[in-house]
Backbone bond lengths (Angstrom), bond angles and torsions (degrees), N, CA, C in turn:
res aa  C-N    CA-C-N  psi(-1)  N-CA   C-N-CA  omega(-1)  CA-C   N-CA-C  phi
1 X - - - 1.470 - - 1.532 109.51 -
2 X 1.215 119.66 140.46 1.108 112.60 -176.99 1.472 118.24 -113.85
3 X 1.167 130.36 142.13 1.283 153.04 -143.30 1.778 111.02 -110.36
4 X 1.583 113.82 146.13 1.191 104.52 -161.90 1.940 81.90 -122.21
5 X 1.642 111.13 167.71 1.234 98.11 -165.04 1.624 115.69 -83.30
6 X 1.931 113.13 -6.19 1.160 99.97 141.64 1.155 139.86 -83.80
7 X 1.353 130.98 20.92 1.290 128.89 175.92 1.620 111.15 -97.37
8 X 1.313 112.47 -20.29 1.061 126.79 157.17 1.476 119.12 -57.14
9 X 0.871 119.29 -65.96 1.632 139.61 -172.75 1.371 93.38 -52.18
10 X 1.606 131.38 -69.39 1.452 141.55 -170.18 1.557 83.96 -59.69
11 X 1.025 176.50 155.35 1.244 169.74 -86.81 1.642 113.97 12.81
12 X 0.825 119.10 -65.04 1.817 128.26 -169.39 1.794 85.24 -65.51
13 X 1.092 128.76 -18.44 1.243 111.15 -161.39 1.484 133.38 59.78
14 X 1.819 108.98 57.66 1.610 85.00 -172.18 1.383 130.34 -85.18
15 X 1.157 117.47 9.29 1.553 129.62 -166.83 1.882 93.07 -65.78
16 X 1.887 109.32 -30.24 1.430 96.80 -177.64 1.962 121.27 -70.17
17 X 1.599 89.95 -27.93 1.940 108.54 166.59 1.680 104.82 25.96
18 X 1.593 99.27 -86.12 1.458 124.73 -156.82 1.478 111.14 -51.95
19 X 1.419 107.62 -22.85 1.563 107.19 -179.47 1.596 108.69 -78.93
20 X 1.299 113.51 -4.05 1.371 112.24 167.00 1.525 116.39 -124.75
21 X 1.068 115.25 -22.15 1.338 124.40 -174.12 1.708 110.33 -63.47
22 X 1.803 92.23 -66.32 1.728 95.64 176.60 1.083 132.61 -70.53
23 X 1.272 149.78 -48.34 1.453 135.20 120.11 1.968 109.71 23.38
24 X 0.812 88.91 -67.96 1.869 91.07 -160.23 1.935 95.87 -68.24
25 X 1.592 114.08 -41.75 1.443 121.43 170.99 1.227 111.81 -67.69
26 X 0.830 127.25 -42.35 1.390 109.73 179.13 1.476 116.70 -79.14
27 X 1.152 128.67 -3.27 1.910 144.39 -169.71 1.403 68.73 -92.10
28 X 1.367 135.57 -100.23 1.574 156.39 -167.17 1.706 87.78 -19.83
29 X 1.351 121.63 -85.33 1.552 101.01 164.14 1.378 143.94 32.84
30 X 1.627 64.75 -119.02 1.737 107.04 158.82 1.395 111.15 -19.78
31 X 1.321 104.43 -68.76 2.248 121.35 -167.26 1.071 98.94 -55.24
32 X 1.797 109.59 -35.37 1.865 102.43 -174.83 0.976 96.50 -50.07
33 X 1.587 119.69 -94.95 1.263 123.37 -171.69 1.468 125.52 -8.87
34 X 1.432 110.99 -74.00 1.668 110.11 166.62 1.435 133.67 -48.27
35 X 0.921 110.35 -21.40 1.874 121.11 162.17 1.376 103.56 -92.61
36 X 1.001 150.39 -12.76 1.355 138.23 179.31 2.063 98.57 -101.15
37 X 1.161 124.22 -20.06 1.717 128.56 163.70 1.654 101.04 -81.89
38 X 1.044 129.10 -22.59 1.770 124.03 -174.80 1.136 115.31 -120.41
39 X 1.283 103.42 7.72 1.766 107.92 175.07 1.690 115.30 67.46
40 X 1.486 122.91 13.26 1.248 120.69 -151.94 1.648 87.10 -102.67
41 X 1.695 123.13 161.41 1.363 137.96 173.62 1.308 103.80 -86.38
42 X 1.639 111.09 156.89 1.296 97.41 173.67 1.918 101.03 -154.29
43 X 1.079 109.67 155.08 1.380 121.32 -160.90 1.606 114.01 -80.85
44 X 1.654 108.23 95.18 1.206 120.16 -154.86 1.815 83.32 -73.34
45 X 0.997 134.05 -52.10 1.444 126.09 -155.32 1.674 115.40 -66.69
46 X 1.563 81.51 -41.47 2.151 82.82 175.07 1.167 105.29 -64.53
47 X 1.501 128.14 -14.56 1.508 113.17 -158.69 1.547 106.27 -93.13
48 X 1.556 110.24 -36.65 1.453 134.20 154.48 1.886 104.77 -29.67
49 X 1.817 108.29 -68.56 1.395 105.73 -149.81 1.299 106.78 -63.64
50 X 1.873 103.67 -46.41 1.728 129.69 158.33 1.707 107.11 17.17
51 X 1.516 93.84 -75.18 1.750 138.29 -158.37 1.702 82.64 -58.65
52 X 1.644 109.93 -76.11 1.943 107.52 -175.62 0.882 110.25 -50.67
53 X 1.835 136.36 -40.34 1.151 106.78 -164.21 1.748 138.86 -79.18
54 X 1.836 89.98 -19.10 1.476 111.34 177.54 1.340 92.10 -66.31
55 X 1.046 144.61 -38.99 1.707 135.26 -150.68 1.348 93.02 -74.91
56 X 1.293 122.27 -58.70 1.643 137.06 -174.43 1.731 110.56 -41.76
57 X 1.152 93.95 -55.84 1.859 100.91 174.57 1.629 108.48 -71.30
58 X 1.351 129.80 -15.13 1.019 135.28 177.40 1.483 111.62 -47.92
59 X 2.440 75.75 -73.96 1.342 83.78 -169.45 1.644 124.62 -55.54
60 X 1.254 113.74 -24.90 1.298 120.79 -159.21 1.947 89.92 -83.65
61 X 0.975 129.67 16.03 1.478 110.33 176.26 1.576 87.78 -125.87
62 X 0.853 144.20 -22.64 1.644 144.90 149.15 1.510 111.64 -40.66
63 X 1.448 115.39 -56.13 1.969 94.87 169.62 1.279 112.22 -99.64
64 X 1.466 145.38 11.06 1.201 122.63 151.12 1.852 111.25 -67.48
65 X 1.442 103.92 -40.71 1.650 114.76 177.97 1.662 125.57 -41.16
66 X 1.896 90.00 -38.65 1.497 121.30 -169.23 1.714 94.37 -75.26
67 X 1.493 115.25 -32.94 1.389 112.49 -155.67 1.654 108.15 -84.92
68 X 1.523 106.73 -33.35 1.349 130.12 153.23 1.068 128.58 -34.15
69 X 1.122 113.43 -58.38 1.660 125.34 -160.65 1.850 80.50 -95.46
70 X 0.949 155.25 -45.26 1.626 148.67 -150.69 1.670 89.18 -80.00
71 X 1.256 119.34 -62.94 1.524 130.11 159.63 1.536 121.99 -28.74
72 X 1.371 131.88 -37.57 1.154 161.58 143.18 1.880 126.97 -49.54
73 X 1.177 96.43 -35.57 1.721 113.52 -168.84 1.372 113.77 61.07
74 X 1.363 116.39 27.40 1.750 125.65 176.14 2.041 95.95 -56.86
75 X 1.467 104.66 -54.27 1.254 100.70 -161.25 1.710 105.93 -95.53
76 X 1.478 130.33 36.92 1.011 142.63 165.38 1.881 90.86 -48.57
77 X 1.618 91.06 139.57 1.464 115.28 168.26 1.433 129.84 62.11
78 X 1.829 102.88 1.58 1.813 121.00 -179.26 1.774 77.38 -88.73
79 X 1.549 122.19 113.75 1.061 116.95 153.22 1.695 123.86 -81.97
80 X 1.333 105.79 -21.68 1.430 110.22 -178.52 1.748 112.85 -61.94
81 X 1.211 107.51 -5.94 1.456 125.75 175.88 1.408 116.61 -88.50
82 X 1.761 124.80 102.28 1.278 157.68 150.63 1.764 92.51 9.12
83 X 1.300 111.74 -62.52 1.947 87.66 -156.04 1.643 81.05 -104.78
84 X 1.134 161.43 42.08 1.471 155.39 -161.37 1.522 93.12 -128.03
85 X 1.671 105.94 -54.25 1.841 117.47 177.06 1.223 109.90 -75.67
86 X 1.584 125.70 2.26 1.444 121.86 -170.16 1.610 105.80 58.69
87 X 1.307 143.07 11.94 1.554 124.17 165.90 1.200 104.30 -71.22
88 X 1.259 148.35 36.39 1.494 147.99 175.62 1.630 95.53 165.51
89 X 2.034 95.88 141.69 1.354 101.50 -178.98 1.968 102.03 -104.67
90 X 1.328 116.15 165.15 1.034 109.42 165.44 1.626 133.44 -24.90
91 X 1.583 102.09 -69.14 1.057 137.98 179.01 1.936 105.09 -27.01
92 X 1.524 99.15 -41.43 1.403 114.07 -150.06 1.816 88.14 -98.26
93 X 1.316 127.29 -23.66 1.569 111.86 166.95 1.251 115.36 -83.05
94 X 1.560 112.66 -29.38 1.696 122.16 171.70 1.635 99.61 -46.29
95 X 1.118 132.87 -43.81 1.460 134.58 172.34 0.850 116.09 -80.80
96 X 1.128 159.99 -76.97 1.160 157.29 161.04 1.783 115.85 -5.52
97 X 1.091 100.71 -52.92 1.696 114.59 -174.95 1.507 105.69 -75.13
98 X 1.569 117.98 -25.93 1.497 107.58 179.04 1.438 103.85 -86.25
99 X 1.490 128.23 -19.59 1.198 142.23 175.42 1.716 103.12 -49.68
100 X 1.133 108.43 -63.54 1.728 128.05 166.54 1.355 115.72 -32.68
101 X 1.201 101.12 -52.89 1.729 103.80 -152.11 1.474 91.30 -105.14
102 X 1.265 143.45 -25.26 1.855 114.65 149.59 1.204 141.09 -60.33
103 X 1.936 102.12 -33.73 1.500 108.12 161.80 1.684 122.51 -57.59
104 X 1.999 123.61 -33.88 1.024 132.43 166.55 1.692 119.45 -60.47
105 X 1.466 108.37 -9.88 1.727 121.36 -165.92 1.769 91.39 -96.55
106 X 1.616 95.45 -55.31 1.436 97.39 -173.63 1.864 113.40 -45.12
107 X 1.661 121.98 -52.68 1.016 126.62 -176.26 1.004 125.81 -68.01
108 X 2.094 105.73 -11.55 1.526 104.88 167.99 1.244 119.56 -80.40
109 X 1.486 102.48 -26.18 1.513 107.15 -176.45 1.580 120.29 -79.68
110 X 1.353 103.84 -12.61 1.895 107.26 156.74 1.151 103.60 -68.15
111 X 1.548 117.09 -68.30 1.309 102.68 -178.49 1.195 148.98 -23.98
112 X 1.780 109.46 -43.46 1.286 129.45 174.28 1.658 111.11 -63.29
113 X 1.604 112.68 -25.87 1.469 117.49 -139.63 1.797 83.42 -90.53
114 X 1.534 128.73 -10.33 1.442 154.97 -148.36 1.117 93.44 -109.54
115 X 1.425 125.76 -88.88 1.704 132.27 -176.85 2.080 122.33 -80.88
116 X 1.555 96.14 -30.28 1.877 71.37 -177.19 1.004 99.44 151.98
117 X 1.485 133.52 144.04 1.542 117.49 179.14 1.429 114.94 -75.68
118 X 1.057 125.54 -6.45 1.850 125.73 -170.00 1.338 103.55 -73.14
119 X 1.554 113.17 -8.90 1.718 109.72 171.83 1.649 109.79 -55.70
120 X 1.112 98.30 -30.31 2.040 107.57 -162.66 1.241 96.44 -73.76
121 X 1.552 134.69 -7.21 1.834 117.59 155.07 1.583 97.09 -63.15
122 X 1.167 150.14 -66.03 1.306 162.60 -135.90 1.874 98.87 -81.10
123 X 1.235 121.67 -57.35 1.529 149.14 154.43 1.835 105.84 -31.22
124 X 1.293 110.27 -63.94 1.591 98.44 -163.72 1.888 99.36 -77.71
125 X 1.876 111.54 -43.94 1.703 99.45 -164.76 1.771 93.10 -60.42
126 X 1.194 132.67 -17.00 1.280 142.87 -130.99 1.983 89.81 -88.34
127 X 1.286 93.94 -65.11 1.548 118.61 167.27 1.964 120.56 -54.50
128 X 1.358 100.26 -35.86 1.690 112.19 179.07 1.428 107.65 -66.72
129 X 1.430 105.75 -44.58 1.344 100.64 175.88 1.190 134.51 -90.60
130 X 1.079 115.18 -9.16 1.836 145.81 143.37 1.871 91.51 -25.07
131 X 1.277 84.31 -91.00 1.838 112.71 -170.54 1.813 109.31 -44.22
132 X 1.429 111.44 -32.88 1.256 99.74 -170.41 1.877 102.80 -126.73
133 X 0.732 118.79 22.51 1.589 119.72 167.66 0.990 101.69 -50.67
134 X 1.515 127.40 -92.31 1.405 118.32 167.98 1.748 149.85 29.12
135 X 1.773 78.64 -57.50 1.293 110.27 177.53 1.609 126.77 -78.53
136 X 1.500 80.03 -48.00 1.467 92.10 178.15 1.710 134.51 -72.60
137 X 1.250 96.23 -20.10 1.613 109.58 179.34 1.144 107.46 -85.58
138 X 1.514 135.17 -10.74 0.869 125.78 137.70 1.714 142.94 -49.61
139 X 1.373 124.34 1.94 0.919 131.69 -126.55 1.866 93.25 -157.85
140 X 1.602 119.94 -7.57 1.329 106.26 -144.29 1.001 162.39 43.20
141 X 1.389 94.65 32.53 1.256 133.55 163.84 1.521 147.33 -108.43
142 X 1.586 95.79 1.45 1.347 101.63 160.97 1.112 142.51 -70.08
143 X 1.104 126.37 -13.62 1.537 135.09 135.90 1.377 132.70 -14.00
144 X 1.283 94.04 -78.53 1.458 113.01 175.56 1.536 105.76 -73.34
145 X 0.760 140.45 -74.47 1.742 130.15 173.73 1.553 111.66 -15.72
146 X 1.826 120.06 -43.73 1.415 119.76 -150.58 1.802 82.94 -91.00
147 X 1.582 120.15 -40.22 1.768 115.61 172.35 1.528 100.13 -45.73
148 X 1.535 139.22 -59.71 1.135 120.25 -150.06 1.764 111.29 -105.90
149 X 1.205 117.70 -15.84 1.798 122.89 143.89 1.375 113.98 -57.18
150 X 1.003 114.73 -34.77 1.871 104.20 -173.86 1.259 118.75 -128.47
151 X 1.399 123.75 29.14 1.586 140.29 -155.48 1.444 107.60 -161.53
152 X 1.187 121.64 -68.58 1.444 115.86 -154.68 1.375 98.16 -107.04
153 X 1.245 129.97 -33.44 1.565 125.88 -171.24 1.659 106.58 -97.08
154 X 1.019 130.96 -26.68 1.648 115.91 162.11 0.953 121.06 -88.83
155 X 1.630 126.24 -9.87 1.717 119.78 153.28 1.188 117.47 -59.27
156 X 1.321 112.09 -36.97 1.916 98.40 -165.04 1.896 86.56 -93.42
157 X 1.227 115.96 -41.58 1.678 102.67 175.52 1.502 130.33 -46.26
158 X 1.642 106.90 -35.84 1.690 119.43 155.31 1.619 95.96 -48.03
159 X 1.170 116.51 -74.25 1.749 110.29 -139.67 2.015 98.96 -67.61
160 X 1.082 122.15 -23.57 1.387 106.14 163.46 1.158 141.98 -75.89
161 X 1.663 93.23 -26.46 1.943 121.55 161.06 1.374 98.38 -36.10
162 X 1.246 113.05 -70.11 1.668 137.81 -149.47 1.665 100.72 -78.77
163 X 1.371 133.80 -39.95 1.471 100.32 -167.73 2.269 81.93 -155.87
164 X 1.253 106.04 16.26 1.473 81.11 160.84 1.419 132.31 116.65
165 X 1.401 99.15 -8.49 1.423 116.59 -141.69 1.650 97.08 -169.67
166 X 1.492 103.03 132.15 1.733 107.82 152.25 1.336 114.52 -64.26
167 X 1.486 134.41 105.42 1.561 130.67 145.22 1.267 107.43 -80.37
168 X 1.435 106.31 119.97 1.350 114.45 175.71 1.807 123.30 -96.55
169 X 1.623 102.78 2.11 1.399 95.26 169.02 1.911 113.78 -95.24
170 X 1.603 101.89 5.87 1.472 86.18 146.76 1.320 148.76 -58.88
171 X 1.549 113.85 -17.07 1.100 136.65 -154.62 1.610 109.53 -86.11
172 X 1.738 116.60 -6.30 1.128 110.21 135.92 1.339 136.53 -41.29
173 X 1.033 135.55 -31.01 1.330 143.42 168.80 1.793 126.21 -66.03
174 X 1.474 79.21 -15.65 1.670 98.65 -175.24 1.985 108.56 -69.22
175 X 1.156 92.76 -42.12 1.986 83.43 -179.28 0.974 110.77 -93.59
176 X 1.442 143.96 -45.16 1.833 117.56 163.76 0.979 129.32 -43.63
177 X 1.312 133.67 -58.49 1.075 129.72 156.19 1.558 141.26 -19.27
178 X 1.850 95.72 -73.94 1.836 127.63 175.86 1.359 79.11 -46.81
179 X 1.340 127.10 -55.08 1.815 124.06 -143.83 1.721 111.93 -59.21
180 X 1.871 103.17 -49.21 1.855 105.33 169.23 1.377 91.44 -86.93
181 X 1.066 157.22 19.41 1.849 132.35 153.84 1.329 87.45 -81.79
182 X 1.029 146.38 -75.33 1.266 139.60 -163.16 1.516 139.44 -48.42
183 X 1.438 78.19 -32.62 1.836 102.99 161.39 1.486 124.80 -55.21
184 X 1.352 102.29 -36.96 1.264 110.61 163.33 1.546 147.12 -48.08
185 X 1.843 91.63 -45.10 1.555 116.53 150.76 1.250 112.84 -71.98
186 X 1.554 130.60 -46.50 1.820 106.13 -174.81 1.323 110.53 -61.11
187 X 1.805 123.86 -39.11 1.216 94.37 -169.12 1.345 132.69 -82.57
188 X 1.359 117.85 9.58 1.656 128.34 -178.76 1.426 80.66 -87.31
189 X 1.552 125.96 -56.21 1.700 104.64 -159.44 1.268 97.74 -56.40
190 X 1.691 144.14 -47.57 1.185 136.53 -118.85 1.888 83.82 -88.47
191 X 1.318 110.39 -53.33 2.218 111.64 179.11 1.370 88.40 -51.20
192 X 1.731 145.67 -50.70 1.212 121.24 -165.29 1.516 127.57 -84.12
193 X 1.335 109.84 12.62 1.889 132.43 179.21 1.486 91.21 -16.67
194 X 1.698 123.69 -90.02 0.979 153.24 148.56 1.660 101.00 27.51
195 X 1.575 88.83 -113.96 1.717 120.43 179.04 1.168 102.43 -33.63
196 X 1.947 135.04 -69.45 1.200 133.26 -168.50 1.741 106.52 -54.89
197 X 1.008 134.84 -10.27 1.700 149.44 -169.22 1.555 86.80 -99.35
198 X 0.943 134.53 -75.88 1.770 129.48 -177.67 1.230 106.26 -51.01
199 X 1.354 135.15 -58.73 1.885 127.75 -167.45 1.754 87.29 -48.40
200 X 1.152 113.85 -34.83 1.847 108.37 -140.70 1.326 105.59 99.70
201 X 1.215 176.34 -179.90 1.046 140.83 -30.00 1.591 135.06 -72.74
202 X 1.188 118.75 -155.01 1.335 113.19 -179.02 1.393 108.32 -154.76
203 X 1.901 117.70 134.59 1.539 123.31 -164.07 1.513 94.63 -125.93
204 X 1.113 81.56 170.27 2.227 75.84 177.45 1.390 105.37 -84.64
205 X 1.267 112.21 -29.62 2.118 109.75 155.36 1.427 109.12 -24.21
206 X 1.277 97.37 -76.81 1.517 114.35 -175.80 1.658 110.02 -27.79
207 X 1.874 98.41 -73.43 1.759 100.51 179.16 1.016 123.95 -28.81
208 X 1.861 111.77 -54.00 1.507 131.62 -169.15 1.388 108.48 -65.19
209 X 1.208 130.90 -72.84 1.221 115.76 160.26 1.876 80.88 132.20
210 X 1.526 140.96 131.02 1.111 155.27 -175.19 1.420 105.70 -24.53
211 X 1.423 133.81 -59.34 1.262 139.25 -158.97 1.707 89.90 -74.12
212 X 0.854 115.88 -100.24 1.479 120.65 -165.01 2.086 109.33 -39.15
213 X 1.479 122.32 -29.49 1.131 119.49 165.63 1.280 112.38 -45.54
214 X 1.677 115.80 -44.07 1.649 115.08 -167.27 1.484 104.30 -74.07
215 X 1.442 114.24 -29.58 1.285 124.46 -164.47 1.825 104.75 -64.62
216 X 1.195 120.30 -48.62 1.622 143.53 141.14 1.524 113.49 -2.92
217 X 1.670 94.01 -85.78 1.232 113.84 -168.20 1.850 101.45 -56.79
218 X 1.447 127.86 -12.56 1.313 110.65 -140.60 1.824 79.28 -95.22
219 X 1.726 83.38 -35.24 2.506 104.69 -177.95 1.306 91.83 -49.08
220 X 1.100 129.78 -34.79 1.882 116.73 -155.71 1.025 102.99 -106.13
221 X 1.562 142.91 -20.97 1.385 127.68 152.89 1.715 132.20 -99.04
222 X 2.174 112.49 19.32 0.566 101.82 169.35 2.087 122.18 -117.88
223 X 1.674 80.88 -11.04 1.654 94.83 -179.70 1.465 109.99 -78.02
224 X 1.584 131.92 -34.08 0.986 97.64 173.00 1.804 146.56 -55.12
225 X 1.060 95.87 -20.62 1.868 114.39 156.38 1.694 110.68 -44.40
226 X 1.097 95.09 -58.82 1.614 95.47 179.01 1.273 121.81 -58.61
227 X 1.427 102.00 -45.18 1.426 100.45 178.54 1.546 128.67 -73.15
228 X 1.474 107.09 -30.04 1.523 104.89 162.08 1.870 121.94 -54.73
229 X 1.759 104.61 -37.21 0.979 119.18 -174.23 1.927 101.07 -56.24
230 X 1.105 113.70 -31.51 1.675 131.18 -134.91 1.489 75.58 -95.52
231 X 1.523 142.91 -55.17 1.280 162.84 -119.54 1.589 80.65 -101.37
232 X 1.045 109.79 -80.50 1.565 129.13 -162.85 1.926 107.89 -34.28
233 X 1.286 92.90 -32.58 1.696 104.37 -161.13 1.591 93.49 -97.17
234 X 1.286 130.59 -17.93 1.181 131.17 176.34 1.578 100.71 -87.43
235 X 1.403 128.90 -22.87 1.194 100.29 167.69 2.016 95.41 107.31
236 X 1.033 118.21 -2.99 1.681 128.25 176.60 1.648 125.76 -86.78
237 X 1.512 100.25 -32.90 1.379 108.36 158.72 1.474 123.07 -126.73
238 X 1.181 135.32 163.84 1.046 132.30 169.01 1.490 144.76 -57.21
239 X 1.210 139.74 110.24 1.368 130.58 -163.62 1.164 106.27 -16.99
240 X 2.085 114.17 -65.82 1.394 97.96 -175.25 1.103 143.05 -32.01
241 X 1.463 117.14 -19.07 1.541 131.15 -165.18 1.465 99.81 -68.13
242 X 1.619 113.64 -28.81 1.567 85.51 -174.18 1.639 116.81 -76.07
243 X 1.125 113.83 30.73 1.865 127.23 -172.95 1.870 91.03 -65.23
244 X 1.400 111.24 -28.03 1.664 113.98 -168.19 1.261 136.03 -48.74
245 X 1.735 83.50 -34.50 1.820 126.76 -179.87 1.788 105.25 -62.00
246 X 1.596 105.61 5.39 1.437 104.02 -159.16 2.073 78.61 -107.47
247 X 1.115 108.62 -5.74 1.822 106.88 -173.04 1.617 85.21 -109.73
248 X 1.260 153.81 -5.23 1.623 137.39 155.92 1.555 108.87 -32.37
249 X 0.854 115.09 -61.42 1.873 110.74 -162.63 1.369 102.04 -71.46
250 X 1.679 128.09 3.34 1.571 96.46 162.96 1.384 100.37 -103.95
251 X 1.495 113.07 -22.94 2.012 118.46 158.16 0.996 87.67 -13.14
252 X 1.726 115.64 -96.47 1.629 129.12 -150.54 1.516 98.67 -46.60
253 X 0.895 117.15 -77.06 1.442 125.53 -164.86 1.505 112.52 -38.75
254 X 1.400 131.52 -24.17 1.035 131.66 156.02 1.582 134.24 -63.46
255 X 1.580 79.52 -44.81 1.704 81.94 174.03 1.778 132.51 -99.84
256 X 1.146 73.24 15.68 1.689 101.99 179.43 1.811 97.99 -93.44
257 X 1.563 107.61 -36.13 1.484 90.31 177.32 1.650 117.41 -91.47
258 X 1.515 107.72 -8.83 1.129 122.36 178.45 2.086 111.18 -66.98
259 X 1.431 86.32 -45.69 1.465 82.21 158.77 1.351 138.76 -87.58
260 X 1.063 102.18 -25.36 1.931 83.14 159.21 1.420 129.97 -65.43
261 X 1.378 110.52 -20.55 1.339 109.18 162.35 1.558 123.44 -38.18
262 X 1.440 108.42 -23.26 1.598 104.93 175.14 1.398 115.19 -69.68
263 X 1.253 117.78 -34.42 1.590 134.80 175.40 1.491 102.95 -78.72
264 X 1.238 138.29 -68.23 1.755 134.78 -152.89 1.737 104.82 -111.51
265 X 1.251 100.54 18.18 1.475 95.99 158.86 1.568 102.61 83.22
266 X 1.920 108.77 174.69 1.216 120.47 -163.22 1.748 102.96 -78.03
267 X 1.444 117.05 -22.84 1.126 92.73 -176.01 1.483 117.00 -77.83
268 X 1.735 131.41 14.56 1.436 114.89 154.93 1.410 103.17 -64.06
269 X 1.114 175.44 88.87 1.290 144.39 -178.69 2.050 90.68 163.72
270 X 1.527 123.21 5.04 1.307 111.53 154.96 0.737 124.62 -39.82
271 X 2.100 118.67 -71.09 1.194 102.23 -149.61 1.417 103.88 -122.51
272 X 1.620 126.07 22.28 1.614 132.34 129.85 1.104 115.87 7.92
273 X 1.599 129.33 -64.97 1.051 132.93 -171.10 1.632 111.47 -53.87
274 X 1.446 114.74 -61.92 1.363 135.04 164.18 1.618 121.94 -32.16
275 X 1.474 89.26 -51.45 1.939 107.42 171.20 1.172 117.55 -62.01
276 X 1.398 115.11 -34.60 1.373 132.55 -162.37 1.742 104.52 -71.65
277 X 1.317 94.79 -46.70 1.530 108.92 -166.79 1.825 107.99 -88.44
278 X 1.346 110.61 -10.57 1.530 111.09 173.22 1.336 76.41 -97.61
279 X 1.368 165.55 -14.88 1.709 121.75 165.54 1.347 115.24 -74.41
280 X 2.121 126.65 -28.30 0.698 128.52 -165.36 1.924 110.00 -68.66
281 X 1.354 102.86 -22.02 1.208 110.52 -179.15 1.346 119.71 -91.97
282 X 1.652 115.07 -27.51 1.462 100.67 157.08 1.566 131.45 -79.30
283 X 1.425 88.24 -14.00 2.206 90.19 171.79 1.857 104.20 -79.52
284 X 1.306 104.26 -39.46 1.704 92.33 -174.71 1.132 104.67 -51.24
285 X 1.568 106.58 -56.87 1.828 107.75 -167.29 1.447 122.46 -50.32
286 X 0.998 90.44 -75.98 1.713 102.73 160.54 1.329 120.99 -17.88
287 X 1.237 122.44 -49.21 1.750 135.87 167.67 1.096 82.24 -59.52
288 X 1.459 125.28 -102.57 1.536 135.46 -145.71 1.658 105.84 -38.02
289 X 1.669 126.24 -37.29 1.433 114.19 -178.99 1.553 101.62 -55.27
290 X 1.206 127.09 -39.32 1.606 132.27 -127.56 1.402 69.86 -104.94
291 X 1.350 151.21 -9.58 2.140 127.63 174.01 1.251 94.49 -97.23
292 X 1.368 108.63 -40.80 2.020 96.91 -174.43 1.196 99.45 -60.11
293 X 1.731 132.28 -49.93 1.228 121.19 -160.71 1.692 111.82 -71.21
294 X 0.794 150.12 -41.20 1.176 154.07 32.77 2.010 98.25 107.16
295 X 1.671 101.66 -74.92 1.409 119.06 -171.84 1.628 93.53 -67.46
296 X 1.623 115.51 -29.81 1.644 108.30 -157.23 1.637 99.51 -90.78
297 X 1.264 136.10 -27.99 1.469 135.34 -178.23 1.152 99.09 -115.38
């Protein structure tokens, strides 16, 4: 069957993007700022490729995941889903996704050829968990994999991209952030309690059990506020940063629909996932305006 190049695209899933994309922009950011207080240069192009290459490994851990879970029968009866309707066979994301993840190797390996080989600590866990996510969420552990794939290992991989070196007091940036990327995954596991309990596997939804999952989801999209707030007063980010406080009212609004789900059932909690990830993209951004702006006055 042949494939059109949005059918491709609606495959990689990019609507998820931002959970890898911003993270790495706002680290890139971030460095502005800190090279523009230390007078130090910093590598506008790695920080640029940085941004493509996480997306690339993204996408490519999105259809091995997809191929998993179809393999699995997690996504039994989502027809809007590529290999579920049969418009694409396994076989054909298994390719596709390795297609992804060499072009994402290739741009790491410029990268490296730019800043230094010590990037390839940041490069291989970066790639492991690429390759084995999959695995792990099976396991209750997808959580923690999506904190340190999209949180802790492309922050410090940005800041060596960019000027050379692991700075590790970027890594403030790592739990507000990691905290709504992740949110994103509890609340699809937490509507799929159910279904993920029939395939067989096991999510930390699952462990938690519905009530306290929402209770979770409400911690991970409401502390990061605090903590920028907490940051700001310590003197680690820039006042501007509290510009973020301007993405609170879709916080609430999220978890306001997250809780009624206890009352009107799982279908409040469709397209959560979706919601989840348009807050994650208006708090990254929002950060990242407030370091560039920030780096220039």
């Amino acid at each position: 069957m042949k494939h059109s190049m949005k059918d491709w695209l609606f495959a990689t899933r990019p609507w998820s993007f931002p959970a890898s994309a911003m993270p790495v922009l706002a680290t890139f950011a971030y460095m502005t700022w800190v090279c523009s207080l230390y007078g130090m240069s910093i590598d506008w192009v790695s920080g640029v490729l940085a941004i493509v290459g996480i997306v690339f490994f993204h996408a490519s851990g999105n259809m091995l995941s997809d191929v998993r879970d179809y393999k699995k029968g997690v996504d039994a009866g989502l027809n809007h889903m590529p290999l579920v309707n049969g418009s694409f066979r396994p076989k054909e994301y298994v390719t596709f996704s390795t297609v992804l993840f060499v072009l994402g190797c290739i741009i790491g390996f410029y990268i490296m050829s730019r800043c230094g080989w010590p990037l390839l600590y940041a490069a291989v866990y970066g790639a492991f968990f690429t390759l084995t996510y999959a695995t792990f969420k099976y396991y209750a552990l997808g959580d923690l994999v999506i904190f340190l794939s999209y949180g802790v290992i492309p922050i410090l991989g940005t800041t060596y991209a960019t000027i050379s070196e692991y700075y590790y007091p970027a890594l403030v940036l790592a739990l507000p952030i990691g905290l709504i990327t992740v949110a994103i995954l509890h609340v699809n596991n937490t509507r799929d309690i159910e279904s993920d309990r029939t395939a067989g596997i096991r999510t930390l939804a699952m462990l938690l059990g519905k009530r306290a999952s929402i209770n979770l989801y409400v911690f991970e999209v409401y502390f990061p506020f605090v903590l920028v707030i907490a940051t700001v007063c310590c003197g680690w980010l820039p006042w501007y940063s509290l510009i973020v406080l301007l993405a609170f009212p879709k916080a609430r609004a999220n978890a306001r629909t997250v809780r009624s789900s206890r009352k009107l059932g799982n279908e409040c909690l469709n397209m959560m996932d979706a919601a989840t990830s348009q807050l994650q993209l208006m708090f990254s951004l929002l950060l990242a305006v407030s370091l560039f702006v920030a780096a220039l006055f």
